[in-house]
C-alpha angles and dihedrals in degrees: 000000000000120000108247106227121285121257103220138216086235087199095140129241130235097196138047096213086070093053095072083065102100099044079052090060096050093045085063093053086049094049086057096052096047095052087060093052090060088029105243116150128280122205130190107220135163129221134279078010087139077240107107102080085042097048093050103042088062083054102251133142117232133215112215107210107185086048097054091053084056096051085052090051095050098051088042093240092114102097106079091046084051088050106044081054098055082048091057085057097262106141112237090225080078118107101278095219076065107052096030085061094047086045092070089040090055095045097044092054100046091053101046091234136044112308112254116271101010108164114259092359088309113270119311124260098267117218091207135012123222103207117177140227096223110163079209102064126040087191093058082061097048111018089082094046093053092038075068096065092077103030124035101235133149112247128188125192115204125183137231124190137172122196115265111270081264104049115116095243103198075053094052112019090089085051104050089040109049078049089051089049091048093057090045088061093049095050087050093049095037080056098044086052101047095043102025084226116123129231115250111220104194084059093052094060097050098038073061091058101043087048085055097042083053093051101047081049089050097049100044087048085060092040084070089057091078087079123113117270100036097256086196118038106212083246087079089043093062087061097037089062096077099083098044086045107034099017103048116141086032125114076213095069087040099051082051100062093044091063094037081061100043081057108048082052094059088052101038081048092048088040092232117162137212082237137034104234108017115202107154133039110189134173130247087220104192120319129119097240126232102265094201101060112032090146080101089097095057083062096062091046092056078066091044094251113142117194090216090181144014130221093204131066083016121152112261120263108257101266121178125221124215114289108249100041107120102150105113085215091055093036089060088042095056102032085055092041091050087047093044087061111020096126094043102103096041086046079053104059090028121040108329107247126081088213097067087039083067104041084050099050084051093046095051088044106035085047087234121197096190145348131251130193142185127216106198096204092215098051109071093169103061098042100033101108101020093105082068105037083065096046088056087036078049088073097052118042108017101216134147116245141186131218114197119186130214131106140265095245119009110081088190080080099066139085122185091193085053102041092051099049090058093043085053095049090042099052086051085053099052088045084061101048097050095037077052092051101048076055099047115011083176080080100064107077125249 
């Protein structure tokens, strides 16, 4: 059956390299059904697992099912997946990439086929599932073992962790990384068993390099964004982020930085903008965003408010691990621990929290007016604590911020009337502080 047209987001785009985005993501769902059709294997994974160079270099094809809900969202075909969920018994105060997920799995099985007018022929029948351990996300424990419940599908759950901000890391690092490595072995023999293939190691190793390459690329190209006037809106961003996140271990997702920096240079060289007139930068402090409906930022542009830079789906800071380490499976574990707590001592001697490390260092380089953020009503992991992130960031930089509320994937959540209103209020809040700043400097916090 034909697609019906795509509703879209409508937020518009600053650069053409972002453009190419979508055609990127259903290339990805291509890439899965055409692997059944030649029988390699499918996985369901979900991202910053530590699984994508893993998965590949074994020669798999991965299904990114987050993603995918999104997708759903942001072509506003996700309701029917959310209800027949809720029919099936799962609570809509679930996270709604969950059950929007478990939504097509419920009605696939149930009919026998793909269900009519999923987006990009739907997500491909997996042959393993790659669940994690996040302390971050209870759904990422559960989604894949009730997922099982309609397909009979091996599923393995593997954990991450980092140290808490106060742990003594020369005390700990051996710990949480010999642990890291250890899971790392179980997900590559859980995948050798289920699929009979072996894991090449030497593939391995340079999937890893070509993951970090993409990422350096990644992050210089988003170092550029700190020009006046902002030369990428994080709308763009939001798109940007696909490659670094679904299509890591890929010269695909490397080509695609490089351009997505050549890009943001000319601009930044020929001084365009995302927006004529800029008057406000402001920073998309943490939120998933709705992804239906992204044209919020184009709110805040009518009011000549750019978001030059995004706490969430960045690329990750350059960290270095210890000299010596060469096992693909070590070098994952500590390039994911030194990530994981690369802001721990400066939080220790500053404010105590690694978070607000990171929203400071973005406001003193971004040049940020003011901070945004998104509770996305269905994700409690992600939001739960940020009240009080903004009342320590509070202390430090003394900035007004916004918190809207709606959700990633249920459009039922959001209300345009609603959203704009306190766009409109916000915006005169944050001309008053900085009109009140080039007065007094002494306001704004040291």
């Amino acid at each position: 059956m034909a697609e019906a047209p795509e509703e879209k987001t409508t937020a518009t785009k600053a650069t053409e390299t972002v453009k190419k985005i979508r055609g990127l993501v259903k290339g990805m769902s291509m890439l899965a059904h055409e692997a059944r059709d030649r029988g390699q294997p499918v996985v369901y994974c979900f991202m910053g697992n530590m699984c994508d160079e893993i998965v590949r270099a074994m020669d798999m094809v991965p299904v990114w099912t987050e993603n995918w809900a999104g997708l759903c969202a942001a072509v506003h075909r996700a309701e029917p997946f959310l209800l027949k969920a809720q029919a099936e018994g799962f609570s809509d105060k679930l996270c709604t990439y969950a059950t929007c997920g478990l939504g097509f799995d419920i009605m696939r099985h149930e009919l026998g086929e793909v269900p009519p007018d999923a987006p990009d022929g739907g997500m491909e029948r997996p042959d393993a599932m790659l669940a994690i351990g996040l302390s971050m996300c209870d759904a990422r424990h559960k989604w894949y073992q009730a997922v099982q419940r309609y397909m009979d599908v091996p599923v393995h759950t593997m954990g991450i962790l980092v140290p808490p901000y106060d742990a003594d890391l020369k005390e700990v690092e051996s710990y949480y990384v010999d642990y890291m490595v250890e899971e790392l072995k179980g997900m590559v023999e859980f995948l050798e068993r289920v699929t009979g293939r072996k894991m090449d190691w030497d593939e391995l190793s340079r999937l890893i390099d070509l993951s970090d390459e993409t990422n350096r690329v990644w992050y210089e190209a988003y170092q550029l964004r700190k020009a006046v006037p902002a030369p990428m809106p994080s709308q763009d961003a939001m798109s940007a982020m696909v490659p670094g996140w679904y299509r890591l271990g890929t010269q695909e997702a490397l080509d695609f930085y490089r351009q997505l920096y050549d890009e943001i240079k000319y601009r930044v060289d020929n001084k365009m903008g995302a927006i004529p007139n800029e008057k406000y930068r402001l920073l998309w402090g943490m939120g998933i965003p709705p992804w239906f409906a992204l044209k919020l930022f184009n709110f805040f542009e009518n009011w000549g408010a750019v978001f030059p830079i995004e706490v969430i789906y960045r690329p990750f800071d350059p960290v270095e691990i210890p000299a010596g380490v060469t096992h693909p499976l070590e070098r994952l574990a500590w390039r994911t621990y030194k990530r994981g707590t690369y802001r721990y001592d400066k939080a220790r001697n500053h404010t105590g929290d690694p978070d607000v490390e990171l929203l400071i260092e973005l406001i003193d380089d971004y040049k940020i007016d003011a901070v945004v953020y998104h509770r996305a009503l269905s994700c409690r992991t992600v939001h739960t604590g940020r009240l009080h992130e903004l009342a320590v960031l509070k202390q430090y930089r003394n900035l007004p911020s916004l918190i809207l509320e709606s959700d990633m994937v249920d459009v039922s959540s959001f209300s345009e009337e609603d959203i704009k209103n306190k766009i409109e209020t916000f915006i005169e809040i944050v001309d008053a502080h900085k009109r009140g700043k080039k007065k007094n400097p002494r306001l704004s916090a040291s």
